[in-house]
C-alpha positions as CSV (number, residue, x, y, z in Angstrom):
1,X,0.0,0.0,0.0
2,X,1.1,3.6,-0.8
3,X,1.9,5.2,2.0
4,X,-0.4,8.6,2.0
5,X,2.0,12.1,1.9
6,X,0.8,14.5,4.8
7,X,-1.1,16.8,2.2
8,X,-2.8,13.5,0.3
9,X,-3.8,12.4,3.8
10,X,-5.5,15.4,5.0
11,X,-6.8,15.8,2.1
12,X,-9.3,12.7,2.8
13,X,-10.4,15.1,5.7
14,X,-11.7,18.4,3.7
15,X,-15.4,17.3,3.8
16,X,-15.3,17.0,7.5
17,X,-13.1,20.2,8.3
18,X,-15.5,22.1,6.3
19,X,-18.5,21.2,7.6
20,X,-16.4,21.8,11.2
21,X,-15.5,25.5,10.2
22,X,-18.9,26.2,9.0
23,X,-20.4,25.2,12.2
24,X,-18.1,27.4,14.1
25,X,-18.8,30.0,11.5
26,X,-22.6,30.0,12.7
27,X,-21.6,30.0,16.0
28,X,-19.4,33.0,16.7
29,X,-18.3,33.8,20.0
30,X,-16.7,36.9,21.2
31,X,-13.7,37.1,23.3
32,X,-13.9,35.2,26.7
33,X,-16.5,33.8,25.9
34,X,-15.8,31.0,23.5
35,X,-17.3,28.3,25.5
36,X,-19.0,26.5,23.0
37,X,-15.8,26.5,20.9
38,X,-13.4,25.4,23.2
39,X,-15.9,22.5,23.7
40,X,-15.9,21.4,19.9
41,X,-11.8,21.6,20.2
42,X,-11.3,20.0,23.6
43,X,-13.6,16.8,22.5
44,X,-12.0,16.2,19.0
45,X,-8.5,16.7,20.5
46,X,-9.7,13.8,23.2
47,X,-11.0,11.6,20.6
48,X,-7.8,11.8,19.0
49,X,-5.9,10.8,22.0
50,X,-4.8,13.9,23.0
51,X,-3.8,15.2,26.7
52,X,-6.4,17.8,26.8
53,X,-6.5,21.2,29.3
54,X,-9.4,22.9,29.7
55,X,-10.0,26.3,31.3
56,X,-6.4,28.0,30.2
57,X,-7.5,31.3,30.3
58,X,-10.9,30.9,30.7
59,X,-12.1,29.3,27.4
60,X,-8.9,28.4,26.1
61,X,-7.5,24.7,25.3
62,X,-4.1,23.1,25.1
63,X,-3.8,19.5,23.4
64,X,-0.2,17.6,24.1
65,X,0.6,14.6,22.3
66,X,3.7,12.7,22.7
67,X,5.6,10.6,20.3
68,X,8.7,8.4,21.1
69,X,11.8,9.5,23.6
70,X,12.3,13.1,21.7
71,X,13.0,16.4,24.0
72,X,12.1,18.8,22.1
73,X,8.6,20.1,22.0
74,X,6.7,22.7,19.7
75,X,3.9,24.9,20.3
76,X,1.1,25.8,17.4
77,X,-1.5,28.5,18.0
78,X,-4.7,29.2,16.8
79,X,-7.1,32.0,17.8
80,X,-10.8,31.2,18.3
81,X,-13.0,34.5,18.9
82,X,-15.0,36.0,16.8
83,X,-15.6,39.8,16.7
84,X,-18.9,42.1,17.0
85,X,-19.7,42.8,13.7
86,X,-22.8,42.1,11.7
87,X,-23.0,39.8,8.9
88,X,-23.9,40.5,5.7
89,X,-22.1,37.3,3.4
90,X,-25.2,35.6,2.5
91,X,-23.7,32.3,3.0
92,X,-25.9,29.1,3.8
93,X,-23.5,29.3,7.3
94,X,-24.2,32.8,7.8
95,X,-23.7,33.5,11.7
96,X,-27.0,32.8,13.3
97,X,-25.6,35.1,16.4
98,X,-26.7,39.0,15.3
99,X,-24.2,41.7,15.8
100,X,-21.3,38.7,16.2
101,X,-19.4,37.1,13.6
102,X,-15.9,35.6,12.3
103,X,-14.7,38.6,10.2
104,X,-11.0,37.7,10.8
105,X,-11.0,34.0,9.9
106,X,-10.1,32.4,13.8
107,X,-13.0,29.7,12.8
108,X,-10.5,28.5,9.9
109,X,-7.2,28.8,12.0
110,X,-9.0,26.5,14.8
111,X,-10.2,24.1,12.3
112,X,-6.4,23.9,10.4
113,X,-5.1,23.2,13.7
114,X,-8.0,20.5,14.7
115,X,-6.9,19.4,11.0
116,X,-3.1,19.2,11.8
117,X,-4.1,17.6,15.1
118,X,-6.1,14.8,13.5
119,X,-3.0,14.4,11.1
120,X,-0.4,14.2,13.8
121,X,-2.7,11.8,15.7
122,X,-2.9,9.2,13.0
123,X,0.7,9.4,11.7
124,X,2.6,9.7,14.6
125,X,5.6,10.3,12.3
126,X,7.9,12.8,15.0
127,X,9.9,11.8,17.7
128,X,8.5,14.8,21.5
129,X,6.2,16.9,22.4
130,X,3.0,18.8,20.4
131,X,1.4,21.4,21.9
132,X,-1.4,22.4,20.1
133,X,-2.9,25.8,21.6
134,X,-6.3,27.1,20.9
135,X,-6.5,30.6,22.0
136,X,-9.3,33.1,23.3
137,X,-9.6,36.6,22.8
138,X,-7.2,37.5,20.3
139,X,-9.4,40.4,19.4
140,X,-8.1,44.1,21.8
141,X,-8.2,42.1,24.5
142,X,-4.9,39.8,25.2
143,X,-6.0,36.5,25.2
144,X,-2.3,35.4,24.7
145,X,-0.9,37.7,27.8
146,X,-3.5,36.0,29.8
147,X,-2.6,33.0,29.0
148,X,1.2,33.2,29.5
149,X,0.3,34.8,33.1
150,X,-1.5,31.5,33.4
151,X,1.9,29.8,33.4
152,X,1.5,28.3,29.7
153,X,5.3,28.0,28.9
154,X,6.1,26.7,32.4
155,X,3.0,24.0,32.6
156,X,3.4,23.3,28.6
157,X,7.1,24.3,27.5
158,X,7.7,25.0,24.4
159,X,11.4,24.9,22.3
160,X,9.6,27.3,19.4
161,X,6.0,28.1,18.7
162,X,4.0,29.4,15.7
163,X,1.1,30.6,14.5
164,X,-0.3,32.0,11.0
165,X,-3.2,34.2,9.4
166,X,-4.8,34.0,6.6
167,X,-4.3,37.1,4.7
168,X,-7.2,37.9,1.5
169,X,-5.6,39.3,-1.7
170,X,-3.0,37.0,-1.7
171,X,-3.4,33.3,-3.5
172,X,-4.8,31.0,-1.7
173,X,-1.8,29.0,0.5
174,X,1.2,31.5,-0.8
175,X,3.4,31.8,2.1
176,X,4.3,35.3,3.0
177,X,6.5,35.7,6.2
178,X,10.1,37.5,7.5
179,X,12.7,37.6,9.9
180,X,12.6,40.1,12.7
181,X,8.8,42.3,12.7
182,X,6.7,41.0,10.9
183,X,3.5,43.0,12.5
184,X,3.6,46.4,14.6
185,X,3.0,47.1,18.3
186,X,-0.6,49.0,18.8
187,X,-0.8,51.6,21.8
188,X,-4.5,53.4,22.1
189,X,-5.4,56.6,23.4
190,X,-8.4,58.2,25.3
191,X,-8.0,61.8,25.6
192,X,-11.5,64.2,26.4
193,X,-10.9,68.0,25.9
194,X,-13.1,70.1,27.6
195,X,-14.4,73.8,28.2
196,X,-17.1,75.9,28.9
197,X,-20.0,75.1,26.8
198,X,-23.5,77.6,25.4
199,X,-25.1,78.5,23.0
200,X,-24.1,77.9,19.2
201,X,-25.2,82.1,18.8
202,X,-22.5,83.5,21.0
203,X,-19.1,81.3,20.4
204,X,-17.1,84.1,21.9
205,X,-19.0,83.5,25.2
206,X,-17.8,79.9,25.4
207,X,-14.2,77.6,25.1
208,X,-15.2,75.4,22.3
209,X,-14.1,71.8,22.5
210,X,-14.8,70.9,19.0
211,X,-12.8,73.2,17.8
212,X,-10.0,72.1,20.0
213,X,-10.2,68.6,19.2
214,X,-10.3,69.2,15.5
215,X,-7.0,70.9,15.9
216,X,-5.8,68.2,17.8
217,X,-6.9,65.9,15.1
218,X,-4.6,67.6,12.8
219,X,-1.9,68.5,14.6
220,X,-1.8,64.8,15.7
221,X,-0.6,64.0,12.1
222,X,2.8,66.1,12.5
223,X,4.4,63.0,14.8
224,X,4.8,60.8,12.2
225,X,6.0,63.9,9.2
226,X,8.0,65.7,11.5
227,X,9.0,64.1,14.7
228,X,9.7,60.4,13.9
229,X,12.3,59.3,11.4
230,X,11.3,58.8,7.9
231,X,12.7,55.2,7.4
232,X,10.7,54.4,10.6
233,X,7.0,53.2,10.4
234,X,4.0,54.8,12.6
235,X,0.8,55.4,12.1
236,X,-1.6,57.6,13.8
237,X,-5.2,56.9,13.8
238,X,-8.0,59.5,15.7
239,X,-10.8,56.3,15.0
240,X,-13.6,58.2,16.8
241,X,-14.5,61.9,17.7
242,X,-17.5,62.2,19.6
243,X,-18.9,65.7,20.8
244,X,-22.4,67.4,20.7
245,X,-26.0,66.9,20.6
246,X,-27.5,69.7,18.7
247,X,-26.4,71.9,15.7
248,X,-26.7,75.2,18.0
249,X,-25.0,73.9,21.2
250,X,-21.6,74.0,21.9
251,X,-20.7,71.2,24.0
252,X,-18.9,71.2,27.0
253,X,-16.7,67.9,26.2
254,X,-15.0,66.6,23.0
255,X,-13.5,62.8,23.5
256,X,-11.2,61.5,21.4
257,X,-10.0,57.6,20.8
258,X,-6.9,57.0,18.6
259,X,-4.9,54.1,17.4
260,X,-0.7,54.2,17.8
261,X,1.2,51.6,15.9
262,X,5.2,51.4,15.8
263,X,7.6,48.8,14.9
264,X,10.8,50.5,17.2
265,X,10.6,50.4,20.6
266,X,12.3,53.9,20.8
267,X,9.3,55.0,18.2
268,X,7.1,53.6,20.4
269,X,8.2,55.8,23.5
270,X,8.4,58.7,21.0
271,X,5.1,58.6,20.8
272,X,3.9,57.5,23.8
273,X,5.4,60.6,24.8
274,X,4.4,62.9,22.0
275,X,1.1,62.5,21.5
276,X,-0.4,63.0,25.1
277,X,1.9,66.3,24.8
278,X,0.8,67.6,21.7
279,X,-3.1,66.4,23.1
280,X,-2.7,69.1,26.4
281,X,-0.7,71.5,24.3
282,X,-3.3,72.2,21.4
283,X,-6.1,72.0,24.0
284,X,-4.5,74.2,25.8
285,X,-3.7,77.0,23.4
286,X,-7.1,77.1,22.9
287,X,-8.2,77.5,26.4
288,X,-9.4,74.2,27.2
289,X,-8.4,71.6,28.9
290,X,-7.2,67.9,28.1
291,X,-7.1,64.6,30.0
292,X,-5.3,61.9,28.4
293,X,-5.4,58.1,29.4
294,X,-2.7,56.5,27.1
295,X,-2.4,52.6,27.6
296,X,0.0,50.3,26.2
297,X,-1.4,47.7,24.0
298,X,0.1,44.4,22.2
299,X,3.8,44.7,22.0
300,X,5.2,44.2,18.0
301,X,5.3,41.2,16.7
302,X,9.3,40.1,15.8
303,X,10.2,36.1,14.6
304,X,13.3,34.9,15.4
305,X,15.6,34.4,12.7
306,X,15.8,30.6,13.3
307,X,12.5,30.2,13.2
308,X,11.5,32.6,10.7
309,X,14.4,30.7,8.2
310,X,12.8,27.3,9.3
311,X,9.2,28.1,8.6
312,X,10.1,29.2,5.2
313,X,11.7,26.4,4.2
314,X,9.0,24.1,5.3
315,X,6.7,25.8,3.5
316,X,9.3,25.9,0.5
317,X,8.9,21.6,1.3
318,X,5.3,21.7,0.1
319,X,6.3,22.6,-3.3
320,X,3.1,25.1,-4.1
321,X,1.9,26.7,-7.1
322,X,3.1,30.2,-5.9
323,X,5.8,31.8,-4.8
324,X,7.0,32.2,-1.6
325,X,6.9,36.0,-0.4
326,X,9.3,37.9,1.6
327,X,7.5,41.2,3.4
328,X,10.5,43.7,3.0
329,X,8.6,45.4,5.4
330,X,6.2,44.5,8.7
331,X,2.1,44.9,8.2
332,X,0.7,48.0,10.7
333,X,-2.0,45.6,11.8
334,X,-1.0,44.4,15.2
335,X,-1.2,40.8,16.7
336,X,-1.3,39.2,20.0
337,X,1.2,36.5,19.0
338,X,3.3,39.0,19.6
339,X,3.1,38.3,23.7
340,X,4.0,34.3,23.2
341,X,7.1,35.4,20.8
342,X,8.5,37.5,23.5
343,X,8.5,34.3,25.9
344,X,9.3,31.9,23.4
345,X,11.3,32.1,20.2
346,X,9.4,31.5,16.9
347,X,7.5,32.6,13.9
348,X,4.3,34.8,12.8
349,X,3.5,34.1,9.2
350,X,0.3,34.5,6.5
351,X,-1.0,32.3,4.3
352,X,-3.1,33.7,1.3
353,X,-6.9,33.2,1.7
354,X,-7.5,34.0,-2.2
355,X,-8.3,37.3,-4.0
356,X,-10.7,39.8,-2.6
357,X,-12.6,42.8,-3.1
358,X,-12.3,45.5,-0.6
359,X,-15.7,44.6,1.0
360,X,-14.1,41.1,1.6
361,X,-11.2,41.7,3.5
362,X,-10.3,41.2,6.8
363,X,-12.9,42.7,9.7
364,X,-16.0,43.7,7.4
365,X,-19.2,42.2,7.3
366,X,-18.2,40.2,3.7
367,X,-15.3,38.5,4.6
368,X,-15.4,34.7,4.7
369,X,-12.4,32.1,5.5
370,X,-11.2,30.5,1.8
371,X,-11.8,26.7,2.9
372,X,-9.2,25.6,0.3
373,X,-7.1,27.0,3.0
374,X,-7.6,24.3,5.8
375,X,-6.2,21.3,3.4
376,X,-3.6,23.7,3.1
377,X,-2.9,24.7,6.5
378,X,-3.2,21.7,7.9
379,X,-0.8,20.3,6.1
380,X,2.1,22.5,6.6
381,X,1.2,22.3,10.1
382,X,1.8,18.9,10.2
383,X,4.9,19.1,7.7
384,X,6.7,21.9,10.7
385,X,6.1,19.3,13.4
386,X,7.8,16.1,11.6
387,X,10.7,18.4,10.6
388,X,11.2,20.0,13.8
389,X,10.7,16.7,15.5
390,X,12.4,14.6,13.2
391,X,12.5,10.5,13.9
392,X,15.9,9.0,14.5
């Protein structure tokens, strides 16, 4: 008998990772609160023999199986919330859950892992120690901080860990990845300028805060043109501005939320001191004041070079129709990954989910998971672990 190739072998199991993802996909659940998820993951990886833990984190689950005498172990990550967005795909899975959906794709990165797990089960073909970890709220939240508070390197230790997302407008299963970041630290905001409201009639009578925060708005954009190197990345973002409840009033309070993304940890405390300054200063000059609640969010996202160089060239193993891709540059978005790579060394990658039209992408109410990719996924998956835990 031919002895079945890890892609030919999970191949055999599209039908029934489908039909998983699509159930998840109905089935959304927001950070924290993925119990039914973690359910559907923690009985498949028992079926399959796995050591299962419940309750890391909350809703989170890590499966351990163990092959021969080996000492090495790996650690592969999958997210599993979903995020509170309305769906508008159509599908015949459509989310059944109003105002929640999977508009990032963590329904397809927990079935690829429940497909590499199956995979791994059956073939047994490595020599230590798999830990497959399904995360919770990847989404703003930290599910990933939480769970390495939770002691999940010292009660499930890891050699080098690993995680992917799919990423639309690239070809299905093209690997896109780099050494050192790959995905930029995200700091947020919270500033509320204030002043002495009235009457819409008689400005000159009052300290206007939407004026103020307008000016802030703008002035805001001069960190990244004039006070942070050129060849470094930042971005800025003032997401929401909220002031006012009638045409002729002048509020009394203008609050303001804003995104701050770096790749440099001396960018990073650049801004971290620049904007609150320029926030108070602006406010300020136009007589009102400023209160600014700056927090630090997920740190960046940076593979080790080993382990960036090794992921690459198992994905270079599976021989695919595409090209492999090397970012020149990290993405803005930010990651949560980024918390298990400062514990542990390792690699952040993307694999393509297929062409897609702006409506499509990544957080909007259109976006869907490319199925083709869990075949895919699964199979590199199970690729990594034979090659970093090679048989003797």
């Amino acid at each position: 008998m031919t002895k079945l190739s890890a892609n030919d072998r999970v191949a055999s199991y599209d039908p029934e990772l489908r039909a998983i993802r699509h159930d998840l996909h109905r089935n959304p659940e927001l950070a924290f609160e993925e119990t039914r998820t973690s359910e559907i993951v923690a009985r498949e990886l028992a079926r399959l023999g796995y050591q299962v833990k419940r309750n890391v984190a909350g809703t989170g689950v890590v499966g351990t199986l163990q092959q021969g005498m080996g000492r090495k172990a790996i650690g592969l990550r999958a997210d599993m919330d979903a995020l509170p967005i309305s769906e508008a795909t159509g599908l015949s899975y459509q989310s059944l859950t109003p105002g929640k959906m999977h508009a990032c794709g963590h329904d397809g990165h927990t079935t690829t892992l429940l497909g590499a797990a199956r995979y791994l089960a059956e073939s047994r073909n490595f020599d230590g120690t798999v830990h497959l970890i399904f995360q919770p709220a990847e989404e703003n939240i930290g599910g990933a901080q939480r769970m390495i508070a939770e002691g999940l390197f010292r009660r499930f230790p890891c050699d080098a860990v690993f995680a992917f997302h799919n990423w639309p407008g690239m070809p299905a299963g093209q690997f896109a990845g780099r050494s050192g970041t790959i995905m930029a630290a995200v700091d947020m905001a919270k500033a509320v300028i204030s002043g002495p409201g009235g009457h819409g009639a008689v400005p000159h009578e009052t300290v206007d805060p939407v004026v103020a925060g307008a000016a802030v708005v703008t002035a805001l954009q001069t960190i990244v043109a004039r006070n942070i190197d050129p060849v470094e990345a930042a971005v800025v973002t003032v997401g929401a501005f909220n002031a006012g409840t009638a045409c002729n009033v002048i509020p009394e309070s203008a609050a303001l939320e804003i995104s701050v993304r770096s790749c440099s940890s001396r960018v990073r405390q650049q801004l971290a001191e620049r904007v609150p300054a320029i926030i108070r200063g602006v406010a300020e000059a136009h007589g009102c004041a400023a209160t600014v609640d700056y927090e630090l969010g997920y740190p960046a996202t940076v593979n080790t070079a080993e382990e960036a160089a090794f992921a690459r060239a198992v994905a270079a193993e599976l021989k695919g129709p595409h090209p492999i891709i090397d970012l020149p540059a990290p993405t803005m978005i930010s990651e949560d990954f980024a918390y298990m790579l400062e514990a542990v060394p390792g690699c952040y990658f993307m694999l393509g989910n297929g062409a897609a039209e702006p409506r499509r992408m990544l957080h909007t109410p259109g976006y869907d998971f490319n199925d083709e990719l869990l075949v895919i996924g699964a199979s590199l998956w199970g690729r990594m672990v034979e090659r970093f835990l090679p048989k003797v």
